[in-house]
N, C-alpha and C positions, 0 to 999 in steps of 0.2 A: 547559620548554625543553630540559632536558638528554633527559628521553626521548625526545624528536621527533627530537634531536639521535642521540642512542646507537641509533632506529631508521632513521636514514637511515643509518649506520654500518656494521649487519650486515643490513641490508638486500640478499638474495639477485641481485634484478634490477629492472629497473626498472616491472615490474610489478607488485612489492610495495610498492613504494615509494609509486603512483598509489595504489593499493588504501587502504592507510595512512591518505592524504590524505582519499580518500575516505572511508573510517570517521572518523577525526577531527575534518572538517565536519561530516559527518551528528549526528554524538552533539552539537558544538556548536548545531547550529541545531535538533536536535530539544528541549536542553533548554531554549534560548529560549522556544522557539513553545510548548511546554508551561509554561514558567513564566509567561504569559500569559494565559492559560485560568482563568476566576471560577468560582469555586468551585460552583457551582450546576452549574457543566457537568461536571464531574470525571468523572461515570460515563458520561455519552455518550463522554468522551473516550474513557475507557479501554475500551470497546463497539467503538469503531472502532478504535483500536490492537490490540485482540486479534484483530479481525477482518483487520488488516491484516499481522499476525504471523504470519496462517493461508499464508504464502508457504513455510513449511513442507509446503504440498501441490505447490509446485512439486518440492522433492527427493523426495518420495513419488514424483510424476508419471515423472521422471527415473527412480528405481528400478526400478520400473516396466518402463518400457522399454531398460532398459539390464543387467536384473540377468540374472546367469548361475545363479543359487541359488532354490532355492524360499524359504528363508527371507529374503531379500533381497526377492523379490517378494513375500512377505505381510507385510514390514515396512514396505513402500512402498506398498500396498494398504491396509494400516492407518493409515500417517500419513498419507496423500490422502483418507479417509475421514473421520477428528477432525476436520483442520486443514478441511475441508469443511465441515462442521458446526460449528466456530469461525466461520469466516469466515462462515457465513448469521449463526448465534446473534449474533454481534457488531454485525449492521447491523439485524437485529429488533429487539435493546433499546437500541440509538439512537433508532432509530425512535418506539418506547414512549415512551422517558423525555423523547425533544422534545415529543411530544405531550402531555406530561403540564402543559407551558409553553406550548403552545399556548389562547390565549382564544377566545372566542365572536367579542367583536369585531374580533376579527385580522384584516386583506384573505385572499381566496382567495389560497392559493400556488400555484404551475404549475409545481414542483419537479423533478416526472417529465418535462419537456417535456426536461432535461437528457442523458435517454438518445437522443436524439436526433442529436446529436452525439458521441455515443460510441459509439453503434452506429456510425455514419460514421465515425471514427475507426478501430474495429474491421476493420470491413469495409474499409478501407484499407489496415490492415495486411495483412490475408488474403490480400487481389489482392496487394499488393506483395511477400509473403514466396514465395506460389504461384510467381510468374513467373519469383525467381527471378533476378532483376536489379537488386537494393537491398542490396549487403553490408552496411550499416551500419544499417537498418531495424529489426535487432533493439535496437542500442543506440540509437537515436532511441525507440521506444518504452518501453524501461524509463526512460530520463530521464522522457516523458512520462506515464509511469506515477509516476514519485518526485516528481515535482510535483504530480500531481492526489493523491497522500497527503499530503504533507507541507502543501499548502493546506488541505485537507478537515481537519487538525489543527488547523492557525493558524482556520479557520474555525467552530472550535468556541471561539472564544477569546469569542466576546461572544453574546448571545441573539437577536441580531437576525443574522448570520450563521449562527448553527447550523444551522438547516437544508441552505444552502446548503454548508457544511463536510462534513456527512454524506454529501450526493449527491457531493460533489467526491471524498472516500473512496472510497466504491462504485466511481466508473469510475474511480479510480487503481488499485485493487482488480481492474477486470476488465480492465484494459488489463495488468495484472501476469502 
């Protein structure tokens, strides 16, 4: 309490303060939804958390187009190429390791039918950023992007969801 306390205190303006708040739920309900999670799932989990970590290629991406320095552009060329290859490697060996708990007699899944909606989603977004007419469209999607992660976690929490937890990652992931 006293830190929450001594950070609203030298807290610069009131957008640190939001910021704050935000990191301070985030880490609580991230460690919930992860203390949740049987054991058995542990390494899908942490497959898509790394995968989902890979938003590190967003500051690459930024570098990118914003660097004045050649060594600033092959920093950011570098870390949008890893956190790339993070971000596949992380949703591959989720993939594997579900399948490895996948039975013969299981019903057909129709998992992939989920991109379906996220392309629409997607392509939502595109028109509405395009046009040019949505200022707050960027932060409507990154919410909608911290949701569809932060469930795709919680949904790795039992085996009968996993699946569904995984796809729900991916387009948190690509809506990111």
């Amino acid at each position: 309490a006293t830190t929450c306390l001594a950070a609203g205190c030298i807290a610069p303006n009131p957008a640190f303060s939001a910021m704050f708040t935000t990191f301070a739920l985030s880490n609580i309900i991230g460690v919930q939804v992860v203390l949740g999670v049987s054991h058995a799932l542990h390494s899908p989990l942490m497959a898509v958390t790394n995968a989902i970590s890979g938003t590190t290629a967003l500051g690459g991406m930024h570098l990118l187009a914003h660097s004045t320095s050649p060594m600033a552009t092959a920093l950011g060329a570098t870390a949008t190429t890893l956190s790339t290859v993070n971000i596949v490697g992380g949703f591959i060996v989720t993939t594997k390791m579900l399948d490895m708990f996948k039975r013969p007699t299981d019903p057909p899944e129709y998992y992939h039918l989920y991109g379906i909606p996220t392309i629409g989603a997607l392509s939502l977004y595109t028109a509405g950023t395009l046009s040019n007419s949505f200022p707050q469209l960027d932060a409507a999607a990154a919410t909608l992007s911290g949701l569809l992660c932060v469930g795709g976690i919680g949904g790795l929490s039992s085996q009968k969801t996993a699946r569904l937890g995984a796809v729900s990652g991916q387009a948190g992931v690509a809506m990111g």
